[in-house]
TIFI-93812 format. One line per field, with one value per atom (N, C-alpha, C): residue number from 1; residue in three letters; chain; atom name; x, y, z. Coordinates in nm, 3 decimals. Each point is the difference from the previous one (the first is absolute). Last residue first. Layout:
N
pos NUM  ...;
code Ala  ...;
unit A  ...;
site CA  ...;
x X  ...;
y Y  ...;
z Z  ...;
This chain:
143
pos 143  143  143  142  142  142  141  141  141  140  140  140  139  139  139  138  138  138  137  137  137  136  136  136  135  135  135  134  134  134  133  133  133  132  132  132  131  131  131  130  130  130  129  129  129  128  128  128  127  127  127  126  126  126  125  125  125  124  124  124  123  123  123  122  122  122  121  121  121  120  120  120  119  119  119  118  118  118  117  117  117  116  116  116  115  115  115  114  114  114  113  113  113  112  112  112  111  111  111  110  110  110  109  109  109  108  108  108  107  107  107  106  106  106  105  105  105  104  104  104  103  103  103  102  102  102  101  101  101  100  100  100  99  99  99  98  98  98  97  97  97  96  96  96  95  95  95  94  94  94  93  93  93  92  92  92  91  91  91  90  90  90  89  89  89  88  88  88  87  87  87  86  86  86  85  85  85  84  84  84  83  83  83  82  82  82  81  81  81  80  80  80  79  79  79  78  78  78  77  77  77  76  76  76  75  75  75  74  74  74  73  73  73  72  72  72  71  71  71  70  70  70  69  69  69  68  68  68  67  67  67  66  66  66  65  65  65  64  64  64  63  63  63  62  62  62  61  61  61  60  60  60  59  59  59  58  58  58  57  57  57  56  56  56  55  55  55  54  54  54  53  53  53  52  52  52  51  51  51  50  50  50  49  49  49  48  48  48  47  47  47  46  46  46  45  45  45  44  44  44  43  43  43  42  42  42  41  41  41  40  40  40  39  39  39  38  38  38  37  37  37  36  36  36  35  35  35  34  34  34  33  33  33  32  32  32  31  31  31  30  30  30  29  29  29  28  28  28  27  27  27  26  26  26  25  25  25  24  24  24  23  23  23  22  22  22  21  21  21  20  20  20  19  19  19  18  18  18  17  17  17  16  16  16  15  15  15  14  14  14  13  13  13  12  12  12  11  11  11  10  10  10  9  9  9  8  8  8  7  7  7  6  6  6  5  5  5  4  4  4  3  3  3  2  2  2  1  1  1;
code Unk  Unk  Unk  Unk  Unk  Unk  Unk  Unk  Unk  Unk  Unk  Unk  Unk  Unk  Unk  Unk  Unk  Unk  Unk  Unk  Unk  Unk  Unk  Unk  Unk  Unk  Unk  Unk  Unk  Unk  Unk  Unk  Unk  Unk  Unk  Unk  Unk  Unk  Unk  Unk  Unk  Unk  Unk  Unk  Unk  Unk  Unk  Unk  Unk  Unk  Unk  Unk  Unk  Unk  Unk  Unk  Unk  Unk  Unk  Unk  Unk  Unk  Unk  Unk  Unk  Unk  Unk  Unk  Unk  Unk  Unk  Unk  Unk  Unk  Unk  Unk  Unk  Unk  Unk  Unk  Unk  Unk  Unk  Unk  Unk  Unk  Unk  Unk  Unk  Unk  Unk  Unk  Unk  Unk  Unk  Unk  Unk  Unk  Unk  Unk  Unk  Unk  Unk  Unk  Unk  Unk  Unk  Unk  Unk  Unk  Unk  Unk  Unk  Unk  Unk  Unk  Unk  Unk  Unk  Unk  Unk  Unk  Unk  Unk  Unk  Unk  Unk  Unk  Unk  Unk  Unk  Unk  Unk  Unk  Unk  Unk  Unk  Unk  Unk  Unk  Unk  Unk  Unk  Unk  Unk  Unk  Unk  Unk  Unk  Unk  Unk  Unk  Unk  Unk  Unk  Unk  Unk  Unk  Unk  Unk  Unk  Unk  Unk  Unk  Unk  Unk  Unk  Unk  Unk  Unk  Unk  Unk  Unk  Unk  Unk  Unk  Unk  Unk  Unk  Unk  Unk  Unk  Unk  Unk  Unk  Unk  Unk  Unk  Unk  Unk  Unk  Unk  Unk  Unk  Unk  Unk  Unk  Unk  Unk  Unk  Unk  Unk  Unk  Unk  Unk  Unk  Unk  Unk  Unk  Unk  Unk  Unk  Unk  Unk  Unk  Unk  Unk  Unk  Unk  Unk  Unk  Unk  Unk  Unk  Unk  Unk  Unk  Unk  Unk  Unk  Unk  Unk  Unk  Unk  Unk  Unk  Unk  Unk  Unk  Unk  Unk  Unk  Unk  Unk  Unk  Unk  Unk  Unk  Unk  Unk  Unk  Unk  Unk  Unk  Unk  Unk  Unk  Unk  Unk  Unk  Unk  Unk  Unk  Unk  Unk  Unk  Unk  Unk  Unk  Unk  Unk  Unk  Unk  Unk  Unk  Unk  Unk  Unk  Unk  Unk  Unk  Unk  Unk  Unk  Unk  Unk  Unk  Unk  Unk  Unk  Unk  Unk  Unk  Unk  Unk  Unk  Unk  Unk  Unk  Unk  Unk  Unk  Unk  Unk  Unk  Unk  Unk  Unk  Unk  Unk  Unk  Unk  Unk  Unk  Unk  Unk  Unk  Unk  Unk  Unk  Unk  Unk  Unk  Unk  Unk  Unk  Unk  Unk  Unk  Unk  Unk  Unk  Unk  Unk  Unk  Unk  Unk  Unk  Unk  Unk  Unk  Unk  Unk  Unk  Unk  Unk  Unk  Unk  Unk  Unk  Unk  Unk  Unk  Unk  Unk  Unk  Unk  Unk  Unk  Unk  Unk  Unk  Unk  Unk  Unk  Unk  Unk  Unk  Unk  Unk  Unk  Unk  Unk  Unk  Unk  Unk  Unk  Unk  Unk  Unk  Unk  Unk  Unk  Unk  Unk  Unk  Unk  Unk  Unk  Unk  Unk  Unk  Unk  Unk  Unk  Unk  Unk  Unk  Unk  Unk  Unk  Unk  Unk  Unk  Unk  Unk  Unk  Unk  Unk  Unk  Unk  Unk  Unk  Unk  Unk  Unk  Unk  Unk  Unk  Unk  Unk  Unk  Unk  Unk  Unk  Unk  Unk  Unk  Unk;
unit A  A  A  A  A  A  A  A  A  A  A  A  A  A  A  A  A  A  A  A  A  A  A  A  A  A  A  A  A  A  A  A  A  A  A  A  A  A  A  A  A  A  A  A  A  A  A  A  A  A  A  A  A  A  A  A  A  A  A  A  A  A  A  A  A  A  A  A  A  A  A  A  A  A  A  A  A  A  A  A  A  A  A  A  A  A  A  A  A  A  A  A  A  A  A  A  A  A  A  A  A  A  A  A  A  A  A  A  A  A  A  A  A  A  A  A  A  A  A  A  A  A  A  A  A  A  A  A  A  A  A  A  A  A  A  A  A  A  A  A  A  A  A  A  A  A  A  A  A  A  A  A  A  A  A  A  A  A  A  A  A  A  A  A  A  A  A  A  A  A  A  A  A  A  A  A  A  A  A  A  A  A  A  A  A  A  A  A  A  A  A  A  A  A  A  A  A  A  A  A  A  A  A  A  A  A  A  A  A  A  A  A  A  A  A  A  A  A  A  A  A  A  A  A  A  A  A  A  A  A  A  A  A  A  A  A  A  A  A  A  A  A  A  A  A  A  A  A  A  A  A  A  A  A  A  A  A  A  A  A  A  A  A  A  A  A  A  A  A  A  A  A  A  A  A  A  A  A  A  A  A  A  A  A  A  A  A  A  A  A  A  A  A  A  A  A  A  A  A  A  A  A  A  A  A  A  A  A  A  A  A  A  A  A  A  A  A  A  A  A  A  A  A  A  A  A  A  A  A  A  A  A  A  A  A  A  A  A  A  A  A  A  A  A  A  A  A  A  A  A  A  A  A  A  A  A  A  A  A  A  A  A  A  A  A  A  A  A  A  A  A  A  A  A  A  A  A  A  A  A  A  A  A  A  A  A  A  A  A  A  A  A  A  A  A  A  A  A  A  A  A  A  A  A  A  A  A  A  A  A  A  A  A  A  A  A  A  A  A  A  A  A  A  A  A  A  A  A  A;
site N  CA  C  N  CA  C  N  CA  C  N  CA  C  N  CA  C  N  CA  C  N  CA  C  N  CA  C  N  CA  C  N  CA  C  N  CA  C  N  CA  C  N  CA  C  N  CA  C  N  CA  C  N  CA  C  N  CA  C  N  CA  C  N  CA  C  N  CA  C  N  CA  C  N  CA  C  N  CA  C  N  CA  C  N  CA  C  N  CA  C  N  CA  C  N  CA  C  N  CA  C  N  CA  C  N  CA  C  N  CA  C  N  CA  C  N  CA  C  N  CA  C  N  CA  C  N  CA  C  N  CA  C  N  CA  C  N  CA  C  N  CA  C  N  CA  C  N  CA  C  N  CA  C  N  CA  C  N  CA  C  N  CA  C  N  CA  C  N  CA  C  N  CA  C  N  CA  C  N  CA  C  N  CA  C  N  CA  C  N  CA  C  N  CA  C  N  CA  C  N  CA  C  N  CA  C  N  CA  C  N  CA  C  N  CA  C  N  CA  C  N  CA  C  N  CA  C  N  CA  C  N  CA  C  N  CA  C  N  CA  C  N  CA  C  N  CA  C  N  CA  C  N  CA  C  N  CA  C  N  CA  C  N  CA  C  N  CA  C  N  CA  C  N  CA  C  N  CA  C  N  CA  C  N  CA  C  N  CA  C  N  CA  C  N  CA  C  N  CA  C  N  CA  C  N  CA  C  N  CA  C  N  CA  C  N  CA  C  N  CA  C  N  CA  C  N  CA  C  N  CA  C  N  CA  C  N  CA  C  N  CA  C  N  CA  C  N  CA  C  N  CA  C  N  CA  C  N  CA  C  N  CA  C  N  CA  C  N  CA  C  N  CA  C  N  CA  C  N  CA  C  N  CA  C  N  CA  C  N  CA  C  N  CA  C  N  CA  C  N  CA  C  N  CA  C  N  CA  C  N  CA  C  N  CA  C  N  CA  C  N  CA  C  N  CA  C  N  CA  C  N  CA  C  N  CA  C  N  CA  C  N  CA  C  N  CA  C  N  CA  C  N  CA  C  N  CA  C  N  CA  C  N  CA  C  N  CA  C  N  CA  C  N  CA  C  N  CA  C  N  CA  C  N  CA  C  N  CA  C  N  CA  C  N  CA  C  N  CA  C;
x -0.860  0.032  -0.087  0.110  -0.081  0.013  0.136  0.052  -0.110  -0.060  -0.025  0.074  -0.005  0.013  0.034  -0.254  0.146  -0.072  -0.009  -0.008  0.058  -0.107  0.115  -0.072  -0.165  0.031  0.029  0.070  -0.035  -0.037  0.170  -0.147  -0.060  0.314  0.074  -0.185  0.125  0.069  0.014  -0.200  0.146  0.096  -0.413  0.069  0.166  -0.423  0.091  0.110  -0.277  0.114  0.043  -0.093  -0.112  0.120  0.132  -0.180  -0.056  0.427  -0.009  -0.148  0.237  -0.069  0.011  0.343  -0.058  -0.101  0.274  -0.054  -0.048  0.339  -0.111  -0.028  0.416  -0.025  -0.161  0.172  0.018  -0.027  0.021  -0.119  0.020  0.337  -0.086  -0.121  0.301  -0.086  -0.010  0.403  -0.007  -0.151  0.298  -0.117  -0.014  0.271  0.045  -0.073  -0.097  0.057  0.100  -0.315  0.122  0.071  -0.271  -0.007  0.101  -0.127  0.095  -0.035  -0.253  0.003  0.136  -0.198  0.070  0.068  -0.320  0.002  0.050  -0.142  0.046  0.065  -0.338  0.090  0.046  -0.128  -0.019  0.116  -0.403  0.083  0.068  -0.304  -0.003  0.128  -0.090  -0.109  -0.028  0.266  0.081  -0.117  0.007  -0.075  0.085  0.065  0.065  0.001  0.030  -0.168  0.128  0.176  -0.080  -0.073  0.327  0.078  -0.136  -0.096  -0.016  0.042  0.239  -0.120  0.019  0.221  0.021  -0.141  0.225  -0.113  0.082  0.040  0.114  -0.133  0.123  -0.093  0.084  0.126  0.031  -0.107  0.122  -0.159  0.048  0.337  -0.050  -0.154  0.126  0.141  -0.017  -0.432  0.088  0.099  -0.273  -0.008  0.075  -0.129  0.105  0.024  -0.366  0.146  0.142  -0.499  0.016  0.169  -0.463  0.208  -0.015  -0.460  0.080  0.111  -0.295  0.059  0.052  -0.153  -0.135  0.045  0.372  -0.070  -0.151  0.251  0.056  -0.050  -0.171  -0.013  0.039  0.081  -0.114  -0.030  0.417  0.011  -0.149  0.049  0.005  0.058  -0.182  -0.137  0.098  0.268  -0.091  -0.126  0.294  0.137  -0.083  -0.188  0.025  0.080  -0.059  -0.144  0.011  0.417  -0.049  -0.168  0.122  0.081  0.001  -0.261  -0.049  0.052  0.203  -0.104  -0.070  0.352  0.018  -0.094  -0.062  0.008  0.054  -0.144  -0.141  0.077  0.340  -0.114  -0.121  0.492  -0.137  -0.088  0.590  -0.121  -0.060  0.327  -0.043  -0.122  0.305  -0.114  -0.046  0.326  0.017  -0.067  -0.074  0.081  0.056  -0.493  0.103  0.123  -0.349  0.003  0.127  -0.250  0.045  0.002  -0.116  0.018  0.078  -0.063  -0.112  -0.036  0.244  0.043  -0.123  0.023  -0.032  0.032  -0.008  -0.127  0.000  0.361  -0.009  -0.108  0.133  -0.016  -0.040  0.122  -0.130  0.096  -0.102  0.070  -0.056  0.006  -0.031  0.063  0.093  -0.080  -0.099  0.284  0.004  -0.110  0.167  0.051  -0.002  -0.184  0.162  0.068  -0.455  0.072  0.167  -0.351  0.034  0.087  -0.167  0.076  0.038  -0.280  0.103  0.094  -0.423  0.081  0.097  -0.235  0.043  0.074  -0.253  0.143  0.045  -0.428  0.085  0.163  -0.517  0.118  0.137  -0.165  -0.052  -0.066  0.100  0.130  0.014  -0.363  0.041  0.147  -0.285  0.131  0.016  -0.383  -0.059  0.148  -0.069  0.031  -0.037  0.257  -0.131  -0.024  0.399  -0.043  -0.124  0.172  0.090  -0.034  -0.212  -0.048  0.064  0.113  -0.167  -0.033  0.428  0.020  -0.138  -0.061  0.134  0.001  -0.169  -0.090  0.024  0.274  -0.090  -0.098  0.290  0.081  -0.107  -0.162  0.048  0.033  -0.051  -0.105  -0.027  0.404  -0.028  -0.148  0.121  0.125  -0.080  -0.245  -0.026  0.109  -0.088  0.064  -0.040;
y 1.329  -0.017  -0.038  0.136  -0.003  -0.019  -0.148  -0.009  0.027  0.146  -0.131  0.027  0.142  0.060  -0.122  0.114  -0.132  0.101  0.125  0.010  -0.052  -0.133  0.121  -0.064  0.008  -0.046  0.056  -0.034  0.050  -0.049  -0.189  0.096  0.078  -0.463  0.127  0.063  -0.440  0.005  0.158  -0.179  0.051  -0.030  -0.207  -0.024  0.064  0.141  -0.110  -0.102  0.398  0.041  -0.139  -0.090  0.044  0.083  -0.104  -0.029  0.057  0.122  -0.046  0.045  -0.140  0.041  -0.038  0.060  -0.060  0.025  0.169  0.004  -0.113  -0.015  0.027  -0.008  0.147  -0.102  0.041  0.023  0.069  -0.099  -0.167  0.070  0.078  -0.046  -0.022  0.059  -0.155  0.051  -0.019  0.064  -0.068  0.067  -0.121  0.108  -0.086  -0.212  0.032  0.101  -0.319  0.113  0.078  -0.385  -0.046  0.126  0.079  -0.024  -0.001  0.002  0.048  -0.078  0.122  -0.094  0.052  0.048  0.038  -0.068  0.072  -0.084  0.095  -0.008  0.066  -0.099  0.018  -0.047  0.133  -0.134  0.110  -0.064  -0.180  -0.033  0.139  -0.270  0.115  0.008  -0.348  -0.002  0.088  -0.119  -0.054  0.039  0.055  -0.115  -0.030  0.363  -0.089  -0.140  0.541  -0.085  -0.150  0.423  0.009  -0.083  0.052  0.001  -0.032  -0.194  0.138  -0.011  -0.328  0.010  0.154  -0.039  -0.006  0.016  -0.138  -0.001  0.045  -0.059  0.054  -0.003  -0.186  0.007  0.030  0.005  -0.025  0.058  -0.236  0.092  -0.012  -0.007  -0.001  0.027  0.013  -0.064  -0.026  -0.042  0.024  0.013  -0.174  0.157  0.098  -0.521  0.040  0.155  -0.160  0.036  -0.001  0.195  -0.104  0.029  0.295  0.013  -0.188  0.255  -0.025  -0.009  0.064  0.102  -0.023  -0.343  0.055  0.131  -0.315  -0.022  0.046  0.094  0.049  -0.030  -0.136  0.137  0.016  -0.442  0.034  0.164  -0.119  -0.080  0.012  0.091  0.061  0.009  -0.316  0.117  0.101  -0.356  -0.012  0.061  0.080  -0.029  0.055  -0.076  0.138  -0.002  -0.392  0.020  0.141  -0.190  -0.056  0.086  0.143  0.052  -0.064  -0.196  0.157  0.026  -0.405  -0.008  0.131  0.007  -0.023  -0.028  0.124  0.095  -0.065  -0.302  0.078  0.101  -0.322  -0.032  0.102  0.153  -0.020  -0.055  0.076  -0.020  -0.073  0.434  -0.159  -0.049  0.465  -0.100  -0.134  0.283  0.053  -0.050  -0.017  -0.037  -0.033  0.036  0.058  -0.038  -0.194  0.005  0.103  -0.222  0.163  -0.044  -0.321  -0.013  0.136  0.001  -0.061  -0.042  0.472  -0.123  -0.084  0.427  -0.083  -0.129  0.343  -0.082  -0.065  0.153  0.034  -0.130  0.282  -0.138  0.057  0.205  -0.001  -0.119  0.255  -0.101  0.049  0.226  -0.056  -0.081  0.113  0.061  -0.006  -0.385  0.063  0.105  -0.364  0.139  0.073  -0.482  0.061  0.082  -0.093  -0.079  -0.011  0.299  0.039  -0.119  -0.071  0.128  0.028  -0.324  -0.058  0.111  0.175  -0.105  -0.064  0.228  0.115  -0.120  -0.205  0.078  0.065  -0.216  -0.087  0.013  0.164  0.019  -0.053  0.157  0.019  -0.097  -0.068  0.050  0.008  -0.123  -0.043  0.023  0.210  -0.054  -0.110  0.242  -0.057  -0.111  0.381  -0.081  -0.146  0.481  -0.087  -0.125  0.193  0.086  -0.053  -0.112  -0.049  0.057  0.163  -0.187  -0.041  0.427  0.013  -0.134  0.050  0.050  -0.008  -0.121  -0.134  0.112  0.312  -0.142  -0.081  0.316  0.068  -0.108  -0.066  0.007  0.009  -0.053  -0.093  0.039  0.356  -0.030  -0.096  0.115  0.087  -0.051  -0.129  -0.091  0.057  0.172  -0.157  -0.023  0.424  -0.021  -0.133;
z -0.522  -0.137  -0.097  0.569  -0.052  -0.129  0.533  -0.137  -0.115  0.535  -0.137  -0.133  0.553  -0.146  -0.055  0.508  -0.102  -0.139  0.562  -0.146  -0.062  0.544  -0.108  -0.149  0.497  -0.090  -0.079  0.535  -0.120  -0.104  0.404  0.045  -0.089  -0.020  0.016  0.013  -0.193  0.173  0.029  -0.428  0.039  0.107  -0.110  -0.127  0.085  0.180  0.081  -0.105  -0.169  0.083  0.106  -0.501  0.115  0.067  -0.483  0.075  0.086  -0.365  0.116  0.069  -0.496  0.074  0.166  -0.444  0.104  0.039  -0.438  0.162  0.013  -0.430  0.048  0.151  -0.291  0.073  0.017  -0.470  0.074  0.163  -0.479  0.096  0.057  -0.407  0.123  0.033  -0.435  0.063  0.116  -0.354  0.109  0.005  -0.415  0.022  0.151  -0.336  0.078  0.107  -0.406  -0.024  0.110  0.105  -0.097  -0.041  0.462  -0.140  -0.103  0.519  -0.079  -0.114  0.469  -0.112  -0.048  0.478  -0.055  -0.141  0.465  -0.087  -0.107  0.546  -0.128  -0.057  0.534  -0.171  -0.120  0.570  -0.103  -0.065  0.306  -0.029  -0.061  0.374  -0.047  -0.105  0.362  -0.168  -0.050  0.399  -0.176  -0.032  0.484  -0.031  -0.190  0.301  0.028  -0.040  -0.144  -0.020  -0.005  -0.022  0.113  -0.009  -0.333  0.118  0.120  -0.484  0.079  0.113  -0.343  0.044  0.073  -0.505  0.128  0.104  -0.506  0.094  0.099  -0.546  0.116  0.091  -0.510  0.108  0.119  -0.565  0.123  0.103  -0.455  0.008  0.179  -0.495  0.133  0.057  -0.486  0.085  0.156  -0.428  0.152  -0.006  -0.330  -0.054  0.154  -0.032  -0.059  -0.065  0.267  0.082  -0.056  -0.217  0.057  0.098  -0.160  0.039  0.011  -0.025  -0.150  0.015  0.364  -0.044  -0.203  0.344  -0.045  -0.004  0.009  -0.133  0.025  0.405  -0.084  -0.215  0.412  0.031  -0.131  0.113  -0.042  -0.059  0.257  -0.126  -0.133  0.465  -0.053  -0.149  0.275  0.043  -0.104  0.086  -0.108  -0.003  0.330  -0.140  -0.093  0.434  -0.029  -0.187  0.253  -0.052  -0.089  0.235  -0.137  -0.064  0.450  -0.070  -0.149  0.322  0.020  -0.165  0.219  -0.101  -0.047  0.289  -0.139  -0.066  0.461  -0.064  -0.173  0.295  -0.048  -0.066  0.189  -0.115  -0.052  0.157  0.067  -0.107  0.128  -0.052  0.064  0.088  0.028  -0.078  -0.163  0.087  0.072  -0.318  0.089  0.171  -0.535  0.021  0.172  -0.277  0.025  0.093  -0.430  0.186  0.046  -0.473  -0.015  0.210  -0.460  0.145  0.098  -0.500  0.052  0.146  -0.216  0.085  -0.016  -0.124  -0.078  0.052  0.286  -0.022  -0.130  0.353  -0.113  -0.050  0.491  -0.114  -0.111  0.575  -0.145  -0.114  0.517  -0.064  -0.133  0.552  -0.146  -0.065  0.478  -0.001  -0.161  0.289  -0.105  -0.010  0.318  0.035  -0.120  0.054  -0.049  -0.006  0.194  0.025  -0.040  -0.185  0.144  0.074  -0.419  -0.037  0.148  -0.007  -0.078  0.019  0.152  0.101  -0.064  -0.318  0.104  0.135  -0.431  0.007  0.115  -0.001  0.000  0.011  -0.020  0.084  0.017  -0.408  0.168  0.052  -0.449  0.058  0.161  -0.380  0.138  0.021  -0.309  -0.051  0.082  0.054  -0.106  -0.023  0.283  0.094  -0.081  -0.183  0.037  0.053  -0.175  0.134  0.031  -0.396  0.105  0.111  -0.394  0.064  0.083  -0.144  0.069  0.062  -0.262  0.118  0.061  -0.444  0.043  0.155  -0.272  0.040  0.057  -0.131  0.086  0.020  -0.280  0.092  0.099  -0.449  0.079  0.101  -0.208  0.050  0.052  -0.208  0.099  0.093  -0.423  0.086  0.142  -0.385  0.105  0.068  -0.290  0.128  0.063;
């Protein structure tokens, strides 16, 4: 199962604050009235369509290419073993700042075999995180 285990990896790094995605996407995405996006990461230059462009977020997004470009030959896949390696983000409705993220990552393999991640959680931090008097429970994507 490496396609699979790529997926799940390629989604962990995009959520991590390792991708620099955060903060960068969620105000782009909010500026164009977009609740998500997503791209096709074999793309070497992979930006989404829909967006105004942002120097930090394309550079983010190139880095992401080849963070996953990596992932994938420390599975044994290279990208010619790809038809698609599609990335789907959306920032956390409650976290104003972008640096919460929830990804899914969705390979397709030359054969046709779709893997996903599935979407992975979010975490949510504090209760002034929320704006709210509670804190609520996060379920972790477990695999």
């Amino acid at each position: 199962m490496p396609f699979l285990r790529a997926a799940h990896d390629i989604a962990h790094h995009a959520a991590s604050a390792l991708s620099y995605l955060s903060p960068h996407l969620a105000p782009v995405l909010r500026a164009a009235n977009q609740q998500t996006m997503q791209m096709d990461l074999l793309d070497p230059a992979p930006y989404p369509a829909l967006v105004a462009e942002q120097a930090p977020l394309r550079l983010a997004l190139a880095a992401l290419h080849a963070t996953a470009i990596r992932i994938l030959q420390a599975h044994g896949l290279k990208a010619a073993d790809l038809s698609s390696m599609v990335f789907h983000v959306t920032p956390a409705p409650l976290d104003q700042q972008g640096s919460c993220l929830h990804p899914c990552m969705v390979i397709v393999a030359r054969n046709g075999r779709v893997f996903d991640s599935g979407w992975l959680s979010w975490p949510m931090r504090s209760v002034e995180d929320l704006g709210e008097r509670s804190v609520q429970t996060v379920k972790w994507t477990v695999w």
